[in-house]
C-alpha atoms as one frame of an Amber mdcrd trajectory, in Angstrom:
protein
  97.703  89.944 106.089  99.074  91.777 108.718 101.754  93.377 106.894  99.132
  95.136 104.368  97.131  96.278 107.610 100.491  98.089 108.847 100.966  99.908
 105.380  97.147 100.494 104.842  97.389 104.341 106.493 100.489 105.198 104.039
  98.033 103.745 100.921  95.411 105.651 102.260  97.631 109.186 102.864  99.280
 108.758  99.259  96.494 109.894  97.401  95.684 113.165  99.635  99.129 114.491
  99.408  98.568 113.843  95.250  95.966 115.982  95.749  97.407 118.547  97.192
  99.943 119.382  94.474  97.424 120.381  91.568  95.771 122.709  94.348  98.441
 125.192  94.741  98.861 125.361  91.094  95.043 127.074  91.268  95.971 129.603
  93.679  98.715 131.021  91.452  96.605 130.799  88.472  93.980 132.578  90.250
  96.127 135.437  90.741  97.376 135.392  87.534  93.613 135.265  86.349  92.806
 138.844  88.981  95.631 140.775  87.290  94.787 140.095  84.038  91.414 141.636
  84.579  92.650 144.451  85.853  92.520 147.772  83.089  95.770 147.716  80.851
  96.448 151.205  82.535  95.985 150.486  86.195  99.722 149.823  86.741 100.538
 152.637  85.191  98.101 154.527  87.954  99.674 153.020  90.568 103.142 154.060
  89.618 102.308 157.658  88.501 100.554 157.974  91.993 103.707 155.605  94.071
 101.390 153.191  94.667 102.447 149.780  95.433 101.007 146.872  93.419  97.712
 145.790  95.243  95.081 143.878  93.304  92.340 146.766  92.069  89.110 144.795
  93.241  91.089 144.800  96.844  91.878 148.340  97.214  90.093 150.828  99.042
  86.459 152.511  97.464  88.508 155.841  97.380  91.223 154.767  95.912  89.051
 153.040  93.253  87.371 156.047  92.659  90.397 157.714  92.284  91.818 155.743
  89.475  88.859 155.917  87.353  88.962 159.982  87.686  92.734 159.320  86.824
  91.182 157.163  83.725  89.234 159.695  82.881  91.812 162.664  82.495  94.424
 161.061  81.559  93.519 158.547  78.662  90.085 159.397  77.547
């Protein structure tokens, strides 16, 4: 009995470092999942203007507003 009372803290941390493995796979879906939303020709924004790649939704409300005027004169 008291050897399974000595291991019971390394049966008890097994199954939180498990679930910690699936978890970081989320985070890099979820970015994968932001840049796919972003418009097909936002990249191309960013490099016509030498712009470094920043998620859209996190840029600045000027430079948001700038892309769509960009949008608008050069692909619509």
């Amino acid at each position: 009995m008291r050897i399974w009372l000595r291991k019971l803290p390394l049966f008890a941390l097994a199954p939180m470092l498990a679930a910690s493995i699936p978890m970081t796979g989320c985070r890099t879906q979820n970015t994968t999942i932001n840049s796919q939303q972003e418009p097909p020709d936002y990249r191309q924004w960013e490099h016509d203007t030498n712009r470094p790649h920043v998620d859209l939704d996190k840029r600045s409300q000027a430079d948001q507003n700038e892309f769509q005027e960009w949008q608008r004169t050069h692909h619509h």
